[in-house]
PDB file of N, CA, C and O in Angstrom:
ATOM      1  N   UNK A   1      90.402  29.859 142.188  1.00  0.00           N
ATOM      2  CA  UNK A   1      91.299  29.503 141.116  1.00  0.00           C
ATOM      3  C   UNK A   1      92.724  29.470 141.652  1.00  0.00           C
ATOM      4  O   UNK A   1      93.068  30.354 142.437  1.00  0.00           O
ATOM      5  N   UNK A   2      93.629  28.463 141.266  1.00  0.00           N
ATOM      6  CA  UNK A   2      94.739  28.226 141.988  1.00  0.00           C
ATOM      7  C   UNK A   2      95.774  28.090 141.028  1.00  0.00           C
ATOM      8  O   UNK A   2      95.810  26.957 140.548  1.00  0.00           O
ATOM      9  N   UNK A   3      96.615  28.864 140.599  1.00  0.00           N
ATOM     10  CA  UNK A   3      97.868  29.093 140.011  1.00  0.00           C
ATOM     11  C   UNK A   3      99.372  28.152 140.165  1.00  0.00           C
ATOM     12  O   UNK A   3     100.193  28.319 141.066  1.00  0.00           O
ATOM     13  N   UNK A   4      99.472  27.226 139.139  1.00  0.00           N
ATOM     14  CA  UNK A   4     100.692  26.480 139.760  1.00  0.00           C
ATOM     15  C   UNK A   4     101.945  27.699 140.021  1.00  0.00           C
ATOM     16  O   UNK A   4     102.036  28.738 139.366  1.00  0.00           O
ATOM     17  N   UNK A   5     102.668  27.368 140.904  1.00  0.00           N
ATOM     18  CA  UNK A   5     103.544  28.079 141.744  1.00  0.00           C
ATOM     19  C   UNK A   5     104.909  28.363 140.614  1.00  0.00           C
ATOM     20  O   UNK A   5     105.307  29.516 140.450  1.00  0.00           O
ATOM     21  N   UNK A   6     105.573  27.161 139.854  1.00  0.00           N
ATOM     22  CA  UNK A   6     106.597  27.511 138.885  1.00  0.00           C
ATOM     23  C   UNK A   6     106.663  28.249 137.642  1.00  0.00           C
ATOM     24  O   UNK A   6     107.651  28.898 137.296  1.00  0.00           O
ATOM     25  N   UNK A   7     105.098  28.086 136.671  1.00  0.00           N
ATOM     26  CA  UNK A   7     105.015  29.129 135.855  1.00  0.00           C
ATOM     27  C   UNK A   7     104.961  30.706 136.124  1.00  0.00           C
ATOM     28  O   UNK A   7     105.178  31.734 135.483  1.00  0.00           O
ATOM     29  N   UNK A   8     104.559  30.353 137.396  1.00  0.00           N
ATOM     30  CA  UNK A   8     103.831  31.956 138.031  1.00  0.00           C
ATOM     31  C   UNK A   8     105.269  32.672 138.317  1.00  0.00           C
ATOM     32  O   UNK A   8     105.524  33.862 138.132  1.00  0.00           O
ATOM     33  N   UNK A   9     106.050  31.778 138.757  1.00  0.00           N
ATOM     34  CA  UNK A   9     107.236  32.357 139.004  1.00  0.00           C
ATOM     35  C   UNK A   9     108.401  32.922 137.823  1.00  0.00           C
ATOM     36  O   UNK A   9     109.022  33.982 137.737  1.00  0.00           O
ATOM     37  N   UNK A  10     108.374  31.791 137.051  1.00  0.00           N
ATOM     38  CA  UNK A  10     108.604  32.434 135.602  1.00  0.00           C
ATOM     39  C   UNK A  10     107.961  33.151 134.788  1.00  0.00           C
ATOM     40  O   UNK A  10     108.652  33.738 133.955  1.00  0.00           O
ATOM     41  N   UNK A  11     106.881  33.298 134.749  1.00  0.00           N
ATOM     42  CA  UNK A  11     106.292  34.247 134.448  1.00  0.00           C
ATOM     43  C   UNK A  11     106.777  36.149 135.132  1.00  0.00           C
ATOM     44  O   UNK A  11     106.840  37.176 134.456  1.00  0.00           O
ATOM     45  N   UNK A  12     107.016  35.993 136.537  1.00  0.00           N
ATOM     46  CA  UNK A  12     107.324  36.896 136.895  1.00  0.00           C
ATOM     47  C   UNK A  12     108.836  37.311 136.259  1.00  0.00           C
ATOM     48  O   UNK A  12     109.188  38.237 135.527  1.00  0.00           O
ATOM     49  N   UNK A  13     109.434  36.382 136.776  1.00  0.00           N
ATOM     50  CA  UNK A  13     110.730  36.580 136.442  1.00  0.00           C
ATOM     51  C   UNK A  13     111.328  37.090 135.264  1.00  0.00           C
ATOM     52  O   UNK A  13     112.488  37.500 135.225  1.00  0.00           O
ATOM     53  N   UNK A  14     110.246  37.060 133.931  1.00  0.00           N
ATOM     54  CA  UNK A  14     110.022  37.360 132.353  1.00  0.00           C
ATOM     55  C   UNK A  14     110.000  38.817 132.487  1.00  0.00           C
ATOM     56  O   UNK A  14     110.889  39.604 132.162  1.00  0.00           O
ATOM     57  N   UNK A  15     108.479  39.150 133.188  1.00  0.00           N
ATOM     58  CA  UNK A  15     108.137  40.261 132.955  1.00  0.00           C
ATOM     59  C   UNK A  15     109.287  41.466 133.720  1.00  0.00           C
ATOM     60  O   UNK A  15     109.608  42.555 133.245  1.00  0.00           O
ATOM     61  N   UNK A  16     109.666  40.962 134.795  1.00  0.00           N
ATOM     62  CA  UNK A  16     110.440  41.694 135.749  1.00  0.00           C
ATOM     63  C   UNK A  16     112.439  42.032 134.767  1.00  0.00           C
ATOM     64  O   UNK A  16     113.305  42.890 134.935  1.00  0.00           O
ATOM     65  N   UNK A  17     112.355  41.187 134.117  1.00  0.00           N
ATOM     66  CA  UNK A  17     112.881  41.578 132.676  1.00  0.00           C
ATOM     67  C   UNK A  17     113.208  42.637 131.785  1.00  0.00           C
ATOM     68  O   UNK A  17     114.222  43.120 131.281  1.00  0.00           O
ATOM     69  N   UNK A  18     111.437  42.902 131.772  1.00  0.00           N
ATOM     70  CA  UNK A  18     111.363  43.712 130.369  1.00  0.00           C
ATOM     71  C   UNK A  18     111.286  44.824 131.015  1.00  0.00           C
ATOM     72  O   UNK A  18     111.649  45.821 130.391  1.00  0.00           O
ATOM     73  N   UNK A  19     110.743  45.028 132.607  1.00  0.00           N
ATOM     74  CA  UNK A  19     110.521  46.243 133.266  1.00  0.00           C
ATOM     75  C   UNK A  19     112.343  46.907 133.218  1.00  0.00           C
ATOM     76  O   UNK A  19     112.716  48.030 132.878  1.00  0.00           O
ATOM     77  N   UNK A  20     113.045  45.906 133.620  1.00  0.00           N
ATOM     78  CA  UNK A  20     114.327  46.457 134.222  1.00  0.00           C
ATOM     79  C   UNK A  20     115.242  46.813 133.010  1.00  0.00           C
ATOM     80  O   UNK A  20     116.263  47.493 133.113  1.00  0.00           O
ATOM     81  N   UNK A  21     114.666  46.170 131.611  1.00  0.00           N
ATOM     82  CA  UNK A  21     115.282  46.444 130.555  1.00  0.00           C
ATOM     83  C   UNK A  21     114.928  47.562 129.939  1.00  0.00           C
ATOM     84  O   UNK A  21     115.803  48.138 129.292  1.00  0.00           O
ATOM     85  N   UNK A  22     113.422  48.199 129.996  1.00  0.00           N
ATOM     86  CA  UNK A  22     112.896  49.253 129.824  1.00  0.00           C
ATOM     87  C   UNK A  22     113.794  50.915 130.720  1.00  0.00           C
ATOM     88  O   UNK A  22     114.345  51.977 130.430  1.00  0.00           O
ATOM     89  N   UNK A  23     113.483  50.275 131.614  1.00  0.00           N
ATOM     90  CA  UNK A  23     114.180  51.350 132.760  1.00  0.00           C
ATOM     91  C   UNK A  23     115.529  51.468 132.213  1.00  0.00           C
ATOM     92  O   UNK A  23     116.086  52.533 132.480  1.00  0.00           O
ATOM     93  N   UNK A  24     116.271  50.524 131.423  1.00  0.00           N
ATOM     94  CA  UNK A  24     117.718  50.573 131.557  1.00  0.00           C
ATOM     95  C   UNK A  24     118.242  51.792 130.055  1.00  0.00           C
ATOM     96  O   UNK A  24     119.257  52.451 129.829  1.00  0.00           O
ATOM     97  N   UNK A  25     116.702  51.554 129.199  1.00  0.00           N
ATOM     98  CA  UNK A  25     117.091  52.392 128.161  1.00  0.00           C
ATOM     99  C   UNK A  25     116.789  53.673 128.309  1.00  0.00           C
ATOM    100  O   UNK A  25     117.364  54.620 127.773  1.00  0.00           O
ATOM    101  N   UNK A  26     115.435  53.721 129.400  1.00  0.00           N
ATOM    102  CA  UNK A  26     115.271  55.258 129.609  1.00  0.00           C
ATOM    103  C   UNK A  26     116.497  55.706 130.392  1.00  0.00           C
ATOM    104  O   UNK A  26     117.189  56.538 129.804  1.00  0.00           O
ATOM    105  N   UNK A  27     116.972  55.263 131.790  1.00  0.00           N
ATOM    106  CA  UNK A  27     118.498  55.568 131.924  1.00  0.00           C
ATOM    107  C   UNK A  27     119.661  56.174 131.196  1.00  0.00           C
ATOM    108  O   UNK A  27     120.300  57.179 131.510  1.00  0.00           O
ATOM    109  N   UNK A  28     119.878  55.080 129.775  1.00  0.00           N
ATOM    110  CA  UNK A  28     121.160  54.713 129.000  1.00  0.00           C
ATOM    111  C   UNK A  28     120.524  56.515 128.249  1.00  0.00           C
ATOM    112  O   UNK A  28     121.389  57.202 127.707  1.00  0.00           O
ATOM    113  N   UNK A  29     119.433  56.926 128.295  1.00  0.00           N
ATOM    114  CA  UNK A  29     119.000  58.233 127.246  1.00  0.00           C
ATOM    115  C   UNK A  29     119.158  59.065 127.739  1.00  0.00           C
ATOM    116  O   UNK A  29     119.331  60.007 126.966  1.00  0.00           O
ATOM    117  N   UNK A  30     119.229  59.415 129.126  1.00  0.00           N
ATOM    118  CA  UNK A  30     118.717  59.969 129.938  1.00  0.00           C
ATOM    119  C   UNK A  30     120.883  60.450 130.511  1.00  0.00           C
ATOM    120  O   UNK A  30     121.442  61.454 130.953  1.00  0.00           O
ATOM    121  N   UNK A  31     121.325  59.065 130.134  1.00  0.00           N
ATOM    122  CA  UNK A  31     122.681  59.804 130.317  1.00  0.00           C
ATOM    123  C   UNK A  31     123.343  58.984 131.566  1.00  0.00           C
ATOM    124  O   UNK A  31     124.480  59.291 131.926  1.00  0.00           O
ATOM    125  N   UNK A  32     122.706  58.054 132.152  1.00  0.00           N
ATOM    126  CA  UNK A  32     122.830  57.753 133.868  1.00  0.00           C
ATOM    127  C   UNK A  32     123.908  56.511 133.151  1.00  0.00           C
ATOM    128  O   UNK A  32     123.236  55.480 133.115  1.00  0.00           O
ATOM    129  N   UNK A  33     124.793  56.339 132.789  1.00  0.00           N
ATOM    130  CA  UNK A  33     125.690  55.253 132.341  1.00  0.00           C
ATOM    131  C   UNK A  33     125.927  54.007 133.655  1.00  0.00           C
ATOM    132  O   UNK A  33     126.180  52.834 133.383  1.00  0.00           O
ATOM    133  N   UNK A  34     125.767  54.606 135.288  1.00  0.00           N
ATOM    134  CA  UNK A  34     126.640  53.456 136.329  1.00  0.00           C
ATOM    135  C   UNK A  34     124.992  53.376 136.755  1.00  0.00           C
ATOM    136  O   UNK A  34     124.782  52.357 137.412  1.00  0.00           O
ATOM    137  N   UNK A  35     124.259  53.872 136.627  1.00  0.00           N
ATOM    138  CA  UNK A  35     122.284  53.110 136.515  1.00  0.00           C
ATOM    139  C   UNK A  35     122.531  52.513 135.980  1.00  0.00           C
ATOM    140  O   UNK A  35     123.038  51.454 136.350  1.00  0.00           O
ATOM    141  N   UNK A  36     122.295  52.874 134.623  1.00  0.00           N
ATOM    142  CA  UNK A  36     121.782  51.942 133.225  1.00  0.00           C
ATOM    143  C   UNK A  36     122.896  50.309 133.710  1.00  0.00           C
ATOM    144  O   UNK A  36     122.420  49.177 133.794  1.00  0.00           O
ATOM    145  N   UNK A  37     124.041  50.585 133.899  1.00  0.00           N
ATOM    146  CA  UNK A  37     124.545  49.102 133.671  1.00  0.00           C
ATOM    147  C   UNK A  37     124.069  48.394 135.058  1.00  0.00           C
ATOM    148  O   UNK A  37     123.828  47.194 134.932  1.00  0.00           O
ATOM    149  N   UNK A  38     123.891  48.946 136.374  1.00  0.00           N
ATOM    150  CA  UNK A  38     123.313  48.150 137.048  1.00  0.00           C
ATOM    151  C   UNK A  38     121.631  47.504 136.821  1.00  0.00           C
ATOM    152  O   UNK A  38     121.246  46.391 137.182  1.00  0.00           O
ATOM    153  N   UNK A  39     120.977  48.359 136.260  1.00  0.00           N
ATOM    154  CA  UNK A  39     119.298  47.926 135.628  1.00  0.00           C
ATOM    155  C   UNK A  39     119.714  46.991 134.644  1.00  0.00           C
ATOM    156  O   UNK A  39     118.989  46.034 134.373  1.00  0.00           O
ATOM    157  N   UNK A  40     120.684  47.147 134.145  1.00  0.00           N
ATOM    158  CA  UNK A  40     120.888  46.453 132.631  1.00  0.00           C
ATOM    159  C   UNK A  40     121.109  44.690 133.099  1.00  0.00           C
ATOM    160  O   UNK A  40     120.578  43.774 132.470  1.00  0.00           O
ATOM    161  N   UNK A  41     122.033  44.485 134.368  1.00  0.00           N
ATOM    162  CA  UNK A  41     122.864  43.775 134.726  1.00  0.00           C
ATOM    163  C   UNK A  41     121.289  42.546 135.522  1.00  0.00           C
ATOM    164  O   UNK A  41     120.942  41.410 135.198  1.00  0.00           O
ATOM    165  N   UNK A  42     120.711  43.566 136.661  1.00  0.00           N
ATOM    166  CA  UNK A  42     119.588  43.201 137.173  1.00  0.00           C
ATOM    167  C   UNK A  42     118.597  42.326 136.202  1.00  0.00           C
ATOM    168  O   UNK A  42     118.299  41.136 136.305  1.00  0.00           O
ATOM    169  N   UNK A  43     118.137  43.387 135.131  1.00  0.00           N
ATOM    170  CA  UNK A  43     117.393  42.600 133.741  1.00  0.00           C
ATOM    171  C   UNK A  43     117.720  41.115 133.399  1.00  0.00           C
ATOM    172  O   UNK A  43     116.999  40.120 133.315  1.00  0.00           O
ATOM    173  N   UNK A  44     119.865  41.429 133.130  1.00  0.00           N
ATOM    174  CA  UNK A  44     119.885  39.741 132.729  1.00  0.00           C
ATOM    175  C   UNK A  44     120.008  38.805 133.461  1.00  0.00           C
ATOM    176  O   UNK A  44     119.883  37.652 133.050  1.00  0.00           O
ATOM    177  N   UNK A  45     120.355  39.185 135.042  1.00  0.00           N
ATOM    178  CA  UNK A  45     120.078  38.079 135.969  1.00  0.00           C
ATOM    179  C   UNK A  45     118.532  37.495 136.056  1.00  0.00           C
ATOM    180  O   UNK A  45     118.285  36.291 136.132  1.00  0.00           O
ATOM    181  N   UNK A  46     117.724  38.340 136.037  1.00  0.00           N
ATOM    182  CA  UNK A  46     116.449  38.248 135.722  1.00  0.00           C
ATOM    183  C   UNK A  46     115.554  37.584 134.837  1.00  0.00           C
ATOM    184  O   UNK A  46     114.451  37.149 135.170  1.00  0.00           O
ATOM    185  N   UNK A  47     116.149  37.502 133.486  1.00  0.00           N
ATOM    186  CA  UNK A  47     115.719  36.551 132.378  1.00  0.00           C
ATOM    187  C   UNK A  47     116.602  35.208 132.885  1.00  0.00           C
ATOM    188  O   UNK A  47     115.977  34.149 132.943  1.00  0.00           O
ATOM    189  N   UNK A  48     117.907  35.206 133.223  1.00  0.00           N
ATOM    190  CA  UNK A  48     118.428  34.294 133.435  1.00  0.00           C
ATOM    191  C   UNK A  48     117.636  33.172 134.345  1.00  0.00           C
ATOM    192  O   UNK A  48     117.309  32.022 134.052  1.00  0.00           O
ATOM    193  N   UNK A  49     117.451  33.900 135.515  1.00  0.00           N
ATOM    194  CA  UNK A  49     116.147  33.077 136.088  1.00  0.00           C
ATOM    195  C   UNK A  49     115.769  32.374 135.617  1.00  0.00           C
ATOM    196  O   UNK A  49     115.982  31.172 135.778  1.00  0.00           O
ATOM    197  N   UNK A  50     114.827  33.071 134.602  1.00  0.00           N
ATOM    198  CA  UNK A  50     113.741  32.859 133.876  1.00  0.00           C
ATOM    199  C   UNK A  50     114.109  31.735 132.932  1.00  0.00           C
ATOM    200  O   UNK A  50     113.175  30.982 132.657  1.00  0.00           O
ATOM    201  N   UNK A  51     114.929  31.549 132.544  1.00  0.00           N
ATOM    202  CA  UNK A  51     115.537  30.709 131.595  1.00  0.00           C
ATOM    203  C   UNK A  51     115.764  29.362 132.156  1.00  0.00           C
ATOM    204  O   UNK A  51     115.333  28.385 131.545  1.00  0.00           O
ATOM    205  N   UNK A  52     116.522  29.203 133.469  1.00  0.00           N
ATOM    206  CA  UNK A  52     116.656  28.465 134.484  1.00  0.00           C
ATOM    207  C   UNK A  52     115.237  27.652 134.590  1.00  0.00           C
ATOM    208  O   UNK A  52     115.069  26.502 134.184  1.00  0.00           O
ATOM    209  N   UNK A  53     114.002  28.686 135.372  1.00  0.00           N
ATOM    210  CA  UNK A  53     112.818  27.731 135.947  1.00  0.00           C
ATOM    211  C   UNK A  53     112.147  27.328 134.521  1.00  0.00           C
ATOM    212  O   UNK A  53     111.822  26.144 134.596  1.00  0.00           O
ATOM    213  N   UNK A  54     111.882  27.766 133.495  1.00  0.00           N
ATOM    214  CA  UNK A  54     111.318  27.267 132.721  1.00  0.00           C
ATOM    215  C   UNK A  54     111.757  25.901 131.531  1.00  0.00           C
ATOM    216  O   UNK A  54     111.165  25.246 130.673  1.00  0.00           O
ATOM    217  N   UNK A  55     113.409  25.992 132.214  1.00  0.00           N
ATOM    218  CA  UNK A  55     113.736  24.934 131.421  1.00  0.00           C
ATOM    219  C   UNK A  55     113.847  23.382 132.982  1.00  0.00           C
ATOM    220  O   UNK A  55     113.919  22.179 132.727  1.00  0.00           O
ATOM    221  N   UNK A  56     113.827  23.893 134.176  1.00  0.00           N
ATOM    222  CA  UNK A  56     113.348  22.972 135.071  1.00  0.00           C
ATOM    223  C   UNK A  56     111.848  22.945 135.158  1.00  0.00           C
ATOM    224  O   UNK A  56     111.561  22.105 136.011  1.00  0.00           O
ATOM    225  N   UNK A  57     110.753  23.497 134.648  1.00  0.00           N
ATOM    226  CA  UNK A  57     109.842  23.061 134.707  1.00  0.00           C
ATOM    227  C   UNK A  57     109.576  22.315 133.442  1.00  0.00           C
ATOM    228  O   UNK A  57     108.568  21.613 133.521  1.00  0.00           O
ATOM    229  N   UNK A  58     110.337  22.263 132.047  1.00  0.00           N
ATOM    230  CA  UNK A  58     109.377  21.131 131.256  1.00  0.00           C
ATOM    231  C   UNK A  58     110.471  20.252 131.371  1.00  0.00           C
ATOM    232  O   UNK A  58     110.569  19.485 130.413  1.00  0.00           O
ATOM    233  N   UNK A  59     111.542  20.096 132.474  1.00  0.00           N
ATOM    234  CA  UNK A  59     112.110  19.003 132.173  1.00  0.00           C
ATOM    235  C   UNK A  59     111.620  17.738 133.468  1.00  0.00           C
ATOM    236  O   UNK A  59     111.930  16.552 133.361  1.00  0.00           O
ATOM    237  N   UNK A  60     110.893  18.255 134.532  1.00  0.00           N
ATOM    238  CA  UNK A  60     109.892  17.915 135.493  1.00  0.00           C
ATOM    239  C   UNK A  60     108.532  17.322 135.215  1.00  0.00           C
ATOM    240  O   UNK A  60     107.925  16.433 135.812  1.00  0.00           O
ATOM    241  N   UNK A  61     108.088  18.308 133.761  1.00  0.00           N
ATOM    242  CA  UNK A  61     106.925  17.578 132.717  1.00  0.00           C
ATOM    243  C   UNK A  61     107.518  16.364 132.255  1.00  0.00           C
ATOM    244  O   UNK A  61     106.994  15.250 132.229  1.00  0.00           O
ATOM    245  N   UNK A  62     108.722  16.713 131.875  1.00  0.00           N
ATOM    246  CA  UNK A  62     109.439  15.320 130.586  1.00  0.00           C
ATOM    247  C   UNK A  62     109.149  16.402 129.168  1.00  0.00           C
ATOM    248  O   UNK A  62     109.018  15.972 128.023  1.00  0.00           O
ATOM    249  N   UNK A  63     109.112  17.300 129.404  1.00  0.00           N
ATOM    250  CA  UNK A  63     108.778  17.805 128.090  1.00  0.00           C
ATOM    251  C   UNK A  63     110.073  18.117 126.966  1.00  0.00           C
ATOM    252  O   UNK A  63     111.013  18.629 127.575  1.00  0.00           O
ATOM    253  N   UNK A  64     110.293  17.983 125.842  1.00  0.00           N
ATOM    254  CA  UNK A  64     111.964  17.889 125.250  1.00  0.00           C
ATOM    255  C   UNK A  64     111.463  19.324 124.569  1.00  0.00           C
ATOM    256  O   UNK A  64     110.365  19.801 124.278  1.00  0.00           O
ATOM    257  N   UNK A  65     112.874  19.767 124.467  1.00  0.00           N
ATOM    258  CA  UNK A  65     112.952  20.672 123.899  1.00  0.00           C
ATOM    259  C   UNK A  65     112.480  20.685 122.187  1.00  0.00           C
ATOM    260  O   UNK A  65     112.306  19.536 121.779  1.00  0.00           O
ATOM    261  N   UNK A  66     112.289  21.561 121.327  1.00  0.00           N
ATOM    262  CA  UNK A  66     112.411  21.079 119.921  1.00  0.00           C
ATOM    263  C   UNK A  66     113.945  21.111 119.358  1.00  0.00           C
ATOM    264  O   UNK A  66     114.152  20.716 118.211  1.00  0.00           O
ATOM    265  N   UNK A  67     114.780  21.479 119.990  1.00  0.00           N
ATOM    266  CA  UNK A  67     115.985  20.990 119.572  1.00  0.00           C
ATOM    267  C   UNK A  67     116.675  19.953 119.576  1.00  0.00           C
ATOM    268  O   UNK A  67     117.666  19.661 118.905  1.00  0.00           O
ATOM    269  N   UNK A  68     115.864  19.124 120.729  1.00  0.00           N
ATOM    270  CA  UNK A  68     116.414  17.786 121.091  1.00  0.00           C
ATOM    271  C   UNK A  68     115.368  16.465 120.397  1.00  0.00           C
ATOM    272  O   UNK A  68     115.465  15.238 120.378  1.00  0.00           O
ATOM    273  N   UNK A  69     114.353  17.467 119.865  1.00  0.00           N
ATOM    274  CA  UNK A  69     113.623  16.386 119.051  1.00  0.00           C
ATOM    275  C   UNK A  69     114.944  16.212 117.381  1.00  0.00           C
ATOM    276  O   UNK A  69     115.178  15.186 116.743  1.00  0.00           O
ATOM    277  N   UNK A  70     115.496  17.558 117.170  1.00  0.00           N
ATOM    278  CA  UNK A  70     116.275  17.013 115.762  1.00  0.00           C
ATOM    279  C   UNK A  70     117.463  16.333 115.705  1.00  0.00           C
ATOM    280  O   UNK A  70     118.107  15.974 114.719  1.00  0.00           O
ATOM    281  N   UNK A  71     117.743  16.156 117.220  1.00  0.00           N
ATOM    282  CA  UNK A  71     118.721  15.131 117.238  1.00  0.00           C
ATOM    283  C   UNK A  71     118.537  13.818 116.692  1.00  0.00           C
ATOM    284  O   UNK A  71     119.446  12.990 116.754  1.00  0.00           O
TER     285      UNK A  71
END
């Protein structure tokens, strides 16, 4: 079974997210304020990614957004 390479990557890039956003609240509780904002910071470069390949992969499909269908 063979996994296309760009979802897989966004996919990671999602989950690797929620890990660093998780970590950032046990941190932020925990009291670690110059952690928490670097986990915090990591997280949104991280979705950012994520945001990035998945909007170059359906625009590689041709796929439109539904926002650009109500134009």
């Amino acid at each position: 079974m063979s996994l296309p390479i760009l979802p897989t990557i966004s996919t990671f890039f999602i989950v690797l997210s929620a890990v660093l956003i998780a970590i950032g609240w046990v941190l932020i509780s925990k009291r670690k304020i110059e952690a928490h904002k670097k986990v915090m910071i990591a997280g949104a470069i991280s979705a950012l990614i994520f945001s990035s390949s998945t909007h170059h992969v359906r625009s590689s499909l041709g796929t439109r957004h539904s926002v650009d269908r109500m134009i």
